[in-house]
C-alpha positions as CSV (number, residue, x, y, z in Angstrom):
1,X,0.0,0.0,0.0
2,X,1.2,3.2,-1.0
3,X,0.3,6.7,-0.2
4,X,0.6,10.2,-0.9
5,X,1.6,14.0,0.7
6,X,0.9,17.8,-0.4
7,X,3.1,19.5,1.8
8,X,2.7,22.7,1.9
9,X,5.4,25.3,3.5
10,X,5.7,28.7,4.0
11,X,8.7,28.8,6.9
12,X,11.6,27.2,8.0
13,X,13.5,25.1,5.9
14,X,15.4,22.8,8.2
15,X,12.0,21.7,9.5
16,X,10.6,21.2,6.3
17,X,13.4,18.7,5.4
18,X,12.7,17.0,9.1
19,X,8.9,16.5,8.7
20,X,10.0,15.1,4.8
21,X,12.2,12.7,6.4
22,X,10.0,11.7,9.4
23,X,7.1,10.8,6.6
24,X,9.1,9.9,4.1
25,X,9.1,6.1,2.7
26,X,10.3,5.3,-0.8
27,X,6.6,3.5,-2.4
28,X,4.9,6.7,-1.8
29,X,4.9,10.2,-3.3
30,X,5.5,13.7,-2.3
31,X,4.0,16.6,-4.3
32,X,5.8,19.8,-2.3
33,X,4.8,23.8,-2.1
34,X,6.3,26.7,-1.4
35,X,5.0,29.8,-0.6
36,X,6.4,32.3,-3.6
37,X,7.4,35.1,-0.9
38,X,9.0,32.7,1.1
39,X,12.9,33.2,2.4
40,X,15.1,31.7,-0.8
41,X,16.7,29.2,1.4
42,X,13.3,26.8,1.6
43,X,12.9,26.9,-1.9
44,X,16.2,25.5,-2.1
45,X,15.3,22.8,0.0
46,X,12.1,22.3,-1.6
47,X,14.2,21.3,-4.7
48,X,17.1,19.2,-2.9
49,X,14.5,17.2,-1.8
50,X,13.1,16.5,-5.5
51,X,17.0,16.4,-6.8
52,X,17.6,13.7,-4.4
53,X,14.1,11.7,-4.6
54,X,12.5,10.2,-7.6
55,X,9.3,10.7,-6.1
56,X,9.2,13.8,-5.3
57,X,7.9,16.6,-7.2
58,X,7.3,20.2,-6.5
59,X,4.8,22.6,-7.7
60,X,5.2,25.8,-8.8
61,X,5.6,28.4,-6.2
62,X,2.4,31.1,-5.9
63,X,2.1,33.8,-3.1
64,X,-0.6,32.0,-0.5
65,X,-2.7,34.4,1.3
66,X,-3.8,33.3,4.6
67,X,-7.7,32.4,5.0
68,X,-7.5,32.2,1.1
69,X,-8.7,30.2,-1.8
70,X,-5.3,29.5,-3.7
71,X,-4.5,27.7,-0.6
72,X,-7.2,25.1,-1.5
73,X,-6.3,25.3,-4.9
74,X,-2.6,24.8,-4.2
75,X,-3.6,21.6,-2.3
76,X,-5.6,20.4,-5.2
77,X,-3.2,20.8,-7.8
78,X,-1.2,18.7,-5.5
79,X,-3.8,16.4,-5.6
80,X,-3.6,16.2,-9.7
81,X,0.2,16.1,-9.7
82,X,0.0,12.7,-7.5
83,X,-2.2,10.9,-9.4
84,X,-0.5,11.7,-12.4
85,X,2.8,10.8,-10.7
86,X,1.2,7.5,-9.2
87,X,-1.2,5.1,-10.3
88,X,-1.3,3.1,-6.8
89,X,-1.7,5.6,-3.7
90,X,-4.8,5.4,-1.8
91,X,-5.1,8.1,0.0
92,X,-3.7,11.6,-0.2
93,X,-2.6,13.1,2.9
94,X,-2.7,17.4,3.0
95,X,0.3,18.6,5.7
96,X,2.5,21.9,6.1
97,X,5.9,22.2,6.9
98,X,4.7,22.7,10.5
99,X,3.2,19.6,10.6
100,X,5.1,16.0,12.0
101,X,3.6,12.7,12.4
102,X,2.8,11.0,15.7
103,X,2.4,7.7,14.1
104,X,4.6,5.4,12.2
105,X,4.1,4.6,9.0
106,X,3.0,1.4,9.9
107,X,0.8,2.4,12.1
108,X,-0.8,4.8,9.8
109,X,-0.6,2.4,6.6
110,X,-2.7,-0.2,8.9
111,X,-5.0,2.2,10.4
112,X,-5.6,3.7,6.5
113,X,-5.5,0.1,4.6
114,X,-8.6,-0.8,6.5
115,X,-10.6,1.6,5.1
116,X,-9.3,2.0,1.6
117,X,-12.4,4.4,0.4
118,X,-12.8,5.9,3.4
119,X,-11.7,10.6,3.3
120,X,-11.3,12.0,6.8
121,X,-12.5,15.1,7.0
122,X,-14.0,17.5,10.0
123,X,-16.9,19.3,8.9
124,X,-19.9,20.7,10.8
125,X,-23.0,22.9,9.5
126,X,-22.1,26.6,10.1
127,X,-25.5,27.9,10.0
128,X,-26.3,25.7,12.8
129,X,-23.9,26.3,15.3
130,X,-22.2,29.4,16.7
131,X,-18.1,27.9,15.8
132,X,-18.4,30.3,13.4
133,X,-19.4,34.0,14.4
134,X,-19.8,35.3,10.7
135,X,-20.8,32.2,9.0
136,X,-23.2,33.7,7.1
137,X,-21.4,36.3,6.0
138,X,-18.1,34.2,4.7
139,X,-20.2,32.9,1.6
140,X,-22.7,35.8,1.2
141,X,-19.6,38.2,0.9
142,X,-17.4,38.2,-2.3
143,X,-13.9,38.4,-1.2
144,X,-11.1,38.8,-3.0
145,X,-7.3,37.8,-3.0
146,X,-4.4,40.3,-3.2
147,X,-1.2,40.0,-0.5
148,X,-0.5,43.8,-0.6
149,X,-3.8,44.3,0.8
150,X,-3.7,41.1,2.9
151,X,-0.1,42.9,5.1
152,X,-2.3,46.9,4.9
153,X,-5.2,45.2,6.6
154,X,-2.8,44.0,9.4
155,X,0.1,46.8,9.6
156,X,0.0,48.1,13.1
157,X,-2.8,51.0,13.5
158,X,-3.5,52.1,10.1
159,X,-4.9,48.0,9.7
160,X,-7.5,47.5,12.2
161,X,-8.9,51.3,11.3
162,X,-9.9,49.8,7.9
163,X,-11.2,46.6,8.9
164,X,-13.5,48.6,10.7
165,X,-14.3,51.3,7.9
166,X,-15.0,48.8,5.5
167,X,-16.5,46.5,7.8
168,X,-13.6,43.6,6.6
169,X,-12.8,40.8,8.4
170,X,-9.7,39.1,7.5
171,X,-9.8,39.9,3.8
172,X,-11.0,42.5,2.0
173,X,-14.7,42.5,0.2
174,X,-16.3,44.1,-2.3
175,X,-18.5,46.7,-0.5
176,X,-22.4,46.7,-0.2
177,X,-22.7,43.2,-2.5
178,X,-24.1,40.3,-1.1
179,X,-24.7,37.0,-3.0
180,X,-27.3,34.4,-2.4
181,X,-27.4,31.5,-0.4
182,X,-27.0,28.1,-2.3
183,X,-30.0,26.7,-3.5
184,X,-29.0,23.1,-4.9
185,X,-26.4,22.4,-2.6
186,X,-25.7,22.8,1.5
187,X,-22.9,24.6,2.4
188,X,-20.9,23.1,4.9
189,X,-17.3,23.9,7.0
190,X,-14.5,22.3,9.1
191,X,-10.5,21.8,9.1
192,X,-8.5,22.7,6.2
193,X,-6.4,19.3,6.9
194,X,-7.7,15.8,6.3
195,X,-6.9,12.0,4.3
196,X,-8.6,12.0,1.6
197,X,-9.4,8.5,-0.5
198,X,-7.6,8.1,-4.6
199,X,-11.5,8.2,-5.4
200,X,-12.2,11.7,-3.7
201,X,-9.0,13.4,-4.6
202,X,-10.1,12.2,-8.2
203,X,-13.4,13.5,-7.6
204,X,-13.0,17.0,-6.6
205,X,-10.2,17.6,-9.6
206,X,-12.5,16.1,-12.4
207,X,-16.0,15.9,-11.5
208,X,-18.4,18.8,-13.3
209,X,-20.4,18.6,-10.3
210,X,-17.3,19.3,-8.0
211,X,-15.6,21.8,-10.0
212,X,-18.7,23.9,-10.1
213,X,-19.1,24.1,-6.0
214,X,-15.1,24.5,-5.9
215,X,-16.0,27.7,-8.4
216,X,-18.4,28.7,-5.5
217,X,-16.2,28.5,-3.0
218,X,-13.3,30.4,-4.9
219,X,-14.7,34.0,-2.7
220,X,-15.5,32.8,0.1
221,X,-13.9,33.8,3.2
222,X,-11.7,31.1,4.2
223,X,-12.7,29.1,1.4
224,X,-9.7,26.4,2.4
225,X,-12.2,25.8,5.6
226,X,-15.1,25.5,3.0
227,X,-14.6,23.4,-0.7
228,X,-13.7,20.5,0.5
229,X,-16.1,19.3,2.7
230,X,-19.0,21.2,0.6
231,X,-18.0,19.2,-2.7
232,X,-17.6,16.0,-0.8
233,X,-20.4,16.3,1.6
234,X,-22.5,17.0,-1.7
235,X,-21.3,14.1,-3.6
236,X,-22.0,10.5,-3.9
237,X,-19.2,10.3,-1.7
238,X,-20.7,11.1,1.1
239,X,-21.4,7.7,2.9
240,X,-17.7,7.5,2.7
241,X,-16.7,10.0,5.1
242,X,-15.4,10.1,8.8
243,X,-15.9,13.1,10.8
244,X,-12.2,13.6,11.6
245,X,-8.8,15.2,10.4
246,X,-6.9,12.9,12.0
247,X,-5.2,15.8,13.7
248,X,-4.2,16.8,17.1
249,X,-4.7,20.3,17.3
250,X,-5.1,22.1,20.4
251,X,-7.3,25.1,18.9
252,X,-8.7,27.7,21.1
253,X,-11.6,29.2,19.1
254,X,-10.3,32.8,20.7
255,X,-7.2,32.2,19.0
256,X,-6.9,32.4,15.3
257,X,-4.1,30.0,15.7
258,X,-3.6,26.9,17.3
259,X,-1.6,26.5,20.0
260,X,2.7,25.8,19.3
261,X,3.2,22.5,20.9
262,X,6.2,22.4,22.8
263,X,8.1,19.3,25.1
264,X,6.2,20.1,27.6
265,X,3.0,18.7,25.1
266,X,5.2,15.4,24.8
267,X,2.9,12.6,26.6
268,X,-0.4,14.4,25.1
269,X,1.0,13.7,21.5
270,X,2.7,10.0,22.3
271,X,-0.6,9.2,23.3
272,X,-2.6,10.9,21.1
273,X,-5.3,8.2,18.4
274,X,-4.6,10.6,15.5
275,X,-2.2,10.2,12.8
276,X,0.0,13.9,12.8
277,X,0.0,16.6,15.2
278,X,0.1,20.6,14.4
279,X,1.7,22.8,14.9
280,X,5.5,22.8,15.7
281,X,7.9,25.1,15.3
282,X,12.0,24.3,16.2
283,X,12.5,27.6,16.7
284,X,11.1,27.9,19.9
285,X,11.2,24.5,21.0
286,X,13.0,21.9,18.9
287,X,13.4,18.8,21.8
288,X,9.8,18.1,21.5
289,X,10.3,17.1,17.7
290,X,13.5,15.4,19.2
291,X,11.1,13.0,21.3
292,X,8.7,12.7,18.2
293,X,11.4,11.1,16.1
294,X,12.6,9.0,18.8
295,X,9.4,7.8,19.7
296,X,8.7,6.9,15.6
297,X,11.6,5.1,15.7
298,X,10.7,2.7,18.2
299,X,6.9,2.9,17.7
C-alpha cells in the first residue's frame, strides 16, 4: 500500500526537510509547495529534496494568502500532480511544513489500509452552530485575494482602522454586494487538513459537479475551511466520510491559531489516536520534535 503527501510550506527550511524525512518512505509520493514570498533558502530545499528523490515533485511556487482560496487550490493541484505521478496511492494526505507525524508509517498504513475508500474530513453545518461567528457572511460576501492588501489590513494602527471602515474581516470585500445562499447544494465547514481516498482526490479535480461548488467557494472567506467538505459532503461520496482530520490540534476558538506545541505537550502527543500533530515550530522549541522522532523510531 502506498500513499501520498501535499506538503505545503511557507517557513523554516530545516524543519521542512525534518517532517519530509520523518514521513518519508520510498513507495509513496510527495507533491511539495512553497510559498512564492517565502525566504530563498526553503525553496532551495524544496528542490534538494526533488533532486535527491525520484518521487518527489514540486509545484510551482504562488504567493498563498492566509484564509485564502489558492491555498485550497494549491492543495488540489497537488492532488492532480500525484495521481498523475502515481497510479497506486490510496489516500492523499494534505500537511504543512509545521506539521510532524505522531504515528509510524505502519501504524498509519494499517490504520488507512482498513478503510481504503474511506476521506477524513471535519466538517460541521455553520449555519447551525455558533463555531463560526460570521458564518453567514463568509459565503454571502465576495472576497477577494491580493497579498498587498492582505499585510495593509494587518500593519499596526492604520490595519484595524480599515477593517473597521470597511467592515472587513480578515480579507477585503467588495462593498455593499451580497450573494445568495446556495439553493442546490448545502454549504458546509470544518478543518483545512484531512486524508482524503484516490476516489475523492479524483473526484474533486475532475467531477463537473465538484468543479462547479469548488468555483463557488473560490470568494469565500476562508474558502480552504469550505470546498472540500462542501463538494464531498454533496457528492456521492458522502457515505464514505469520517468526521475527523486525524489531527491533534489544540485550537482555542479565541485564538486564530492553534496553539505551538512544545516538550512540555510530549505525553499528550505519544498518546494521542490521531495520525499527525500541528503545529510545531523548532525555533522555539525543537526537543519536543526530538522526542517525536525518537518515539517513531521505536513505535
Amino acid at each position: 500500500m502506498s500513499l501520498a503527501y501535499g506538503i505545503l510550506a511557507h517557513k523554516n527550511p530545516h524543519q521542512l526537510e525534518r517532517l519530509f524525512q520523518a514521513v518519508y518512505h520510498p513507495e509513496d509520493v510527495f507533491v511539495l509547495h512553497v510559498d512564492r514570498r517565502a525566504e530563498p533558502a526553503l525553496h532551495r530545499a524544496a528542490q534538494r529534496l526533488a533532486h535527491k528523490y525520484g518521487n518527489v515533485q514540486v509545484l510551482k511556487s504562488r504567493p498563498i494568502v492566509w484564509s485564502g482560496f489558492e491555498m485550497a487550490r494549491v492543495q488540489m493541484d497537488a492532488m492532480a500532480e500525484a495521481l498523475r505521478m502515481d497510479s497506486q496511492w490510496t489516500h492523499f494526505i494534505n500537511l504543512t511544513g509545521q506539521d510532524f507525524p505522531i504515528k509510524s508509517r505502519e501504524q498509519i498504513v494499517g490504520f488507512l489500509n482498513a478503510s481504503p475508500r474511506t476521506s477524513f474530513i471535519s466538517w460541521f453545518d455553520p449555519l447551525k452552530t455558533t463555531y463560526w461567528k460570521n458564518a453567514r457572511d463568509r459565503i454571502s460576501r465576495h472576497y477577494f485575494e491580493s497579498a498587498f492588501v492582505q499585510r495593509l489590513l494587518f500593519f499596526p494602527g492604520i490595519g484595524r482602522r480599515i477593517r473597521s471602515l470597511f467592515d472587513w474581516h480578515a480579507r477585503p470585500a467588495l462593498p455593499f454586494y451580497r450573494k445568495e445562499m446556495p439553493q442546490d447544494f448545502q454549504y458546509f465547514g470544518g478543518s483545512n487538513h484531512g486524508v482524503f481516498s484516490r476516489e475523492a482526490a479524483q473526484y474533486l479535480n475532475e467531477d463537473p459537479r465538484a468543479q462547479r461548488i469548488i468555483q463557488w467557494s473560490k470568494h469565500t472567506l476562508h474558502a480552504n475551511e469550505i470546498v472540500f467538505q462542501t463538494a464531498l459532503l454533496n457528492s456521492p461520496l458522502k457515505p464514505f466520510l469520517q468526521n475527523t482530520d486525524l489531527r491533534e490540534i489544540d485550537f482555542n476558538p479565541a485564538s486564530p491559531h492553534p496553539h505551538i506545541f512544545t516538550i512540555g505537550d510530549i505525553d499528550t502527543l505519544i498518546h494521542s489516536r490521531q495520525l499527525f500533530a500541528r503545529k510545531f515550530d523548532e525555533s522555539l522549541d525543537r526537543e519536543v520534535l526530538d522526542r517525536l522522532e525518537a518515539h517513531l523510531q521505536t513505535a
